[in-house]
MIGUBA-388764 format. One record per residue (C-alpha): residue in one letter; x, y, z. Coordinates in steps of 0.5 Angstrom, whole numbers, padded with zeros to 4 digits, always signed. Layout:
REM MIGUBA-388764
aXYZ;...
END
This chain:
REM MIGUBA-388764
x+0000+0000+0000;x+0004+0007-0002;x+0004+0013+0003;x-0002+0017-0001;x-0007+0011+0000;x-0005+0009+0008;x-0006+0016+0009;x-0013+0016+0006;x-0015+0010+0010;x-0012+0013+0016;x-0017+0019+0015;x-0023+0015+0013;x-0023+0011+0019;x-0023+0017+0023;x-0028+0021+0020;x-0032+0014+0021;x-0030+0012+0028;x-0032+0020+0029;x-0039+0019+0026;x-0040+0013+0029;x-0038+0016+0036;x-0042+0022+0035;x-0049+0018+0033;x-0047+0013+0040;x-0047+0018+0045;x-0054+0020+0044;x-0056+0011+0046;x-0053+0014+0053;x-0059+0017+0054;x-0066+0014+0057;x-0068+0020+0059;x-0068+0029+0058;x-0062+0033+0061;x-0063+0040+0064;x-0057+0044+0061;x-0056+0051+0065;x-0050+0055+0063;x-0048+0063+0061;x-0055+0065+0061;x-0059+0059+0057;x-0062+0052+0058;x-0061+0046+0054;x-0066+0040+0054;x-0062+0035+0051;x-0066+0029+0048;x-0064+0022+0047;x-0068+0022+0040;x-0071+0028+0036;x-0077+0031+0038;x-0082+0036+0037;x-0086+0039+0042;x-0087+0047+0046;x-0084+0050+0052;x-0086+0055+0056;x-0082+0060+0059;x-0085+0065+0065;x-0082+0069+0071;x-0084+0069+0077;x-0090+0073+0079;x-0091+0074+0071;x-0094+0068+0069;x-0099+0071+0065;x-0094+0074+0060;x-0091+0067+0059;x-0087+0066+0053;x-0088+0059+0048;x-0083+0057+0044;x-0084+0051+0039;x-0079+0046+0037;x-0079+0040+0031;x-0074+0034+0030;x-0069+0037+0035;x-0065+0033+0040;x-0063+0040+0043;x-0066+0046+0045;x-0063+0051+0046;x-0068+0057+0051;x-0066+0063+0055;x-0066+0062+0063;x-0072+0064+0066;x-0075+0063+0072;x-0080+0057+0071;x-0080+0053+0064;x-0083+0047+0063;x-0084+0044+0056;x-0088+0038+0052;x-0085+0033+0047;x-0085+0028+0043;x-0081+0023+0039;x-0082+0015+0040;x-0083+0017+0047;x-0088+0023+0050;x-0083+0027+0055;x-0086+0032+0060;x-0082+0036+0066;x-0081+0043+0069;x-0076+0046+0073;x-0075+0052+0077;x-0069+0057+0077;x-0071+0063+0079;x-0075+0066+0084;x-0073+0063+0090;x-0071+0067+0097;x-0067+0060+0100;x-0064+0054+0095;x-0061+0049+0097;x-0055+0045+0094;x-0051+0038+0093;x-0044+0037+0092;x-0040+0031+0091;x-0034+0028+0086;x-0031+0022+0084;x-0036+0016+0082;x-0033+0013+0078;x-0034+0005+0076;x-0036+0005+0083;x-0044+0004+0081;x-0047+0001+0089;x-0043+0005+0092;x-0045+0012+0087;x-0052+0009+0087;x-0051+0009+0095;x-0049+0016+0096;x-0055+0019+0090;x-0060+0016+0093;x-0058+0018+0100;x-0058+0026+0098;x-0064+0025+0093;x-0068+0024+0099;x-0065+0032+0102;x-0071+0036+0097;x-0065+0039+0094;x-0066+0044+0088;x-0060+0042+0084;x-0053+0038+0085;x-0046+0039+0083;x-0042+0034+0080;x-0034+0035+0081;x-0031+0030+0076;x-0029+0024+0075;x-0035+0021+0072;x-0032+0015+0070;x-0025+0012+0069;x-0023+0013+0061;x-0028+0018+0057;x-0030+0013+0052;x-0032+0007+0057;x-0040+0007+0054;x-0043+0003+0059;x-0040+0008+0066;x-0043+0013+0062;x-0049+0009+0061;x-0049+0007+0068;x-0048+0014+0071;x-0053+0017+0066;x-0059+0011+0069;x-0057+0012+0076;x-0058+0020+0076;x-0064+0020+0070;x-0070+0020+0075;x-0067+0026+0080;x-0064+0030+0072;x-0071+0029+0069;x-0073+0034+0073;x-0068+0039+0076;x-0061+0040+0073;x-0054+0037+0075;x-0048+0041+0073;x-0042+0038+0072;x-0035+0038+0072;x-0029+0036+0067;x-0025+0031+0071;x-0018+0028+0069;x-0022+0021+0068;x-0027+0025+0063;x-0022+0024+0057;x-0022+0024+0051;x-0027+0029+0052;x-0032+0027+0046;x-0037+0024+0051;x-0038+0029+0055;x-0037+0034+0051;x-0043+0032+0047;x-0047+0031+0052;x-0046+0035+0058;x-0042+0042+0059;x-0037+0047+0056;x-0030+0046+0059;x-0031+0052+0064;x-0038+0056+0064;x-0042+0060+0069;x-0049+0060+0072;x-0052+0065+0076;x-0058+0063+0081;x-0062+0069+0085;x-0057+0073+0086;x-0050+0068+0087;x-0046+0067+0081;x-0043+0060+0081;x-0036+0058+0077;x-0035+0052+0074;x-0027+0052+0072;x-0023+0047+0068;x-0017+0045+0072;x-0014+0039+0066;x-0012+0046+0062;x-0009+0053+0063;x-0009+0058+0068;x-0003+0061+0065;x-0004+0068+0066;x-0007+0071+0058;x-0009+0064+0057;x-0017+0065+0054;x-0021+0062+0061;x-0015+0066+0065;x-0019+0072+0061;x-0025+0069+0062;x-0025+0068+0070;x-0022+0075+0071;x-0028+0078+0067;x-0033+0075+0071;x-0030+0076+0078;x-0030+0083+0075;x-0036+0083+0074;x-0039+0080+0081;x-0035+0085+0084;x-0038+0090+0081;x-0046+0088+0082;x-0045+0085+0089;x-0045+0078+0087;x-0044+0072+0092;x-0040+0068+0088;x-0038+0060+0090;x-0032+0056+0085;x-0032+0049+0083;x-0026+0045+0081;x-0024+0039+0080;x-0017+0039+0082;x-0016+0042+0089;x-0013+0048+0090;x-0010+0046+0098;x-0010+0039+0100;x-0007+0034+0104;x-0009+0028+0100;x-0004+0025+0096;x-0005+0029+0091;x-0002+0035+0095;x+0005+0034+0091;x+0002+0034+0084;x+0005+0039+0080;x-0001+0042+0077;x-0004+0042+0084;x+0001+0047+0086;x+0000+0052+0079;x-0007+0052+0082;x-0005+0055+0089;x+0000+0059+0085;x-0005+0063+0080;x-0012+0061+0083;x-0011+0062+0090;x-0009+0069+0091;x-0014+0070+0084;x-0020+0068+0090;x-0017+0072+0096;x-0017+0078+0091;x-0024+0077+0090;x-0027+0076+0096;x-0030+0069+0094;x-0031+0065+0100;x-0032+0058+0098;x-0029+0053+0093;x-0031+0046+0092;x-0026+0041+0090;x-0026+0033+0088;x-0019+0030+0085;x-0017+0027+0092;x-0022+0021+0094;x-0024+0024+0102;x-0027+0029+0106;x-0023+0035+0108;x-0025+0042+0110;x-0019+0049+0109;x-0019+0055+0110;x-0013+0060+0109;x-0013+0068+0108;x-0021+0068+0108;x-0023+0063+0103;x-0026+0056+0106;x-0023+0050+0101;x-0027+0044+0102;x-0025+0038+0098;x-0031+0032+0096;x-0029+0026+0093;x-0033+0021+0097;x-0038+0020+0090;x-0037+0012+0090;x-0029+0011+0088;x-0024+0009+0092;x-0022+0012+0098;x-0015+0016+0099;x-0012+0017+0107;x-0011+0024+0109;x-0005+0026+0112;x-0007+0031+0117;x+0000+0033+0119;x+0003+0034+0112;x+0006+0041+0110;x+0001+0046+0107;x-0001+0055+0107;x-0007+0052+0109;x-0010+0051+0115;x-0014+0044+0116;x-0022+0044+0120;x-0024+0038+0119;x-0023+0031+0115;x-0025+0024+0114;x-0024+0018+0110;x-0031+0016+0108;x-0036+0016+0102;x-0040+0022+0103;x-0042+0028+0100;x-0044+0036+0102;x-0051+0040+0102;x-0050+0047+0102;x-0056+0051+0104;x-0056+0058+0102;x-0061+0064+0106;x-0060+0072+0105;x-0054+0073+0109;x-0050+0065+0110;x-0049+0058+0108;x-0050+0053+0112;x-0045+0047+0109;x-0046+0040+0112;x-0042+0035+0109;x-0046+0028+0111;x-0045+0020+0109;x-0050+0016+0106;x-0053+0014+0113;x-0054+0020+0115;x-0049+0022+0119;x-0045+0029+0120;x-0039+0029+0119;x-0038+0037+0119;x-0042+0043+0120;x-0040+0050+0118;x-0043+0057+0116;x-0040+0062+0111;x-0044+0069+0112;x-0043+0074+0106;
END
């Protein structure tokens, strides 16, 4: 075979695996996703759908907006305060959500599930039950990003909850090659915004390297929070401190460096973390740093007399996740296993 026809093959064959990839990653779905990011909503579908949605404020109900959609696996709809929608493919799908509006919310955060299913199924359930309006997912979803069945796995185990509220995510380590997710779930780094706090969810597998594109945008938002007042909270997947064994990696130390003093610049009170399979609350120069790696993978020992800037509050090696209950002037942060036990407790007033 000459050097012109191999590279024919070679290129056909990724385009073909491209295409293929591309039609299987919708197989994944048995349910919708709510998407919410930048100011928009996406309703992702398992097949082509046609139907309406409805879109009102809270109070304004009666100026509702009603869009139309044909033949469409993703609909893409501005933010609003309730949207809810009727759609039908093979199947009939209903749901409605609520972003807006509300004077309290509470949320769930928890990372690393991985190919752990009883376990994450374990953890899902247990913070299911809390009457949460949305959850955050901190990465490490599955081993490696083209492992189809754990994400089909991941997708069952959270599609009863996802139908119904948003989950965001973040992009772990494991989530590469990012195809998968990518398609199916977030930007590598975005924003969203719920009454009156604005939540960033950054990806530390790429540059922060000051004049890098998500340096920029970073900037720009804490800029603008600054600005308008917003209480502002940061996700991550890498932890920024921490006494896990991770706490040696290179790349947690260029995030200590670029981010860390970025946060305290800022005012921002509270980031979440995974990376690290265990429970551990930071605190340094105003900033809590809780790591939450307890979502189904194997557990990590913390090293509590390690080295670090900053100060360890609390830890455990356990599976667990943590709720975040926000009012108007505090956030109460209970991390918690799936049994119900209380590992922590603490408040961050704004």
């Amino acid at each position: 075979m000459g050097r012109t026809s191999l590279i024919f093959l070679i290129l056909t064959l990724i385009v073909v695996f491209t295409v293929t990839l591309a039609e299987n990653v919708w197989n994944l779905l048995s349910t919708p996703l709510w998407i919410h990011h930048d100011g928009r909503v996406e309703l992702k579908f398992p097949e082509p759908v046609s139907g309406v949605a409805t879109l009102s404020a809270i109070g304004e109900e009666d100026t509702a907006t009603v869009l139309t959609f044909e033949g469409m696996r993703v609909i893409s709809l501005p933010a609003s305060d309730r949207i809810s929608y009727r759609a039908n493919g093979k199947s009939a799908y209903s749901s409605s959500i609520v972003l807006g509006g509300l004077e309290e919310f509470t949320f769930v955060v928890y990372g690393d599930s991985r190919h752990f299913e009883e376990r994450h199924r374990k953890v899902f359930e247990a913070f299911s039950e809390e009457n949460v309006d949305f959850v955050v997912h901190l990465g490490d979803i599955v081993d490696s990003g083209l492992l189809f069945d754990q994400w089909r796995v991941f997708f069952e185990i959270t599609s009863e909850y996802w139908y119904s509220h948003v989950i965001y995510t973040v992009r772990g380590n494991h989530e590469y090659p990012f195809d998968v997710y990518d398609e199916l779930l977030y930007p590598p780094y975005y924003a969203f915004k719920r009454d009156g706090m604005l939540f960033l969810v950054l990806d530390t597998n790429h540059s922060f390297d000051e004049g890098s594109s998500q340096w920029i945008w970073l900037l720009d938002e804490l800029e603008k929070a600054r600005e308008s007042k917003e209480r502002v909270v940061v996700f991550t997947h890498h932890p920024i401190y921490t006494k896990g064994p991770h706490r040696k990696d290179t790349i947690v130390k260029k995030l200590q460096k670029s981010l860390a003093p970025l946060f305290e610049r800022y005012g921002v009170k509270l980031v979440f973390s995974a990376h690290d399979h265990n429970y551990q609350h930071l605190f340094k120069d105003g900033v809590h740093y809780v790591v939450t790696g307890g979502g189904g993978a194997g557990l990590y020992e913390v090293d509590a007399n390690a080295d670090s800037e900053a100060r360890l509050l609390a830890y455990a090696v356990k599976l667990h996740y943590v709720v975040v209950e926000v009012s108007e002037n505090r956030m109460k942060v209970t991390a918690k296993t799936p049994l119900g036990e209380t590992i922590e407790e603490f408040y961050v007033s704004f």
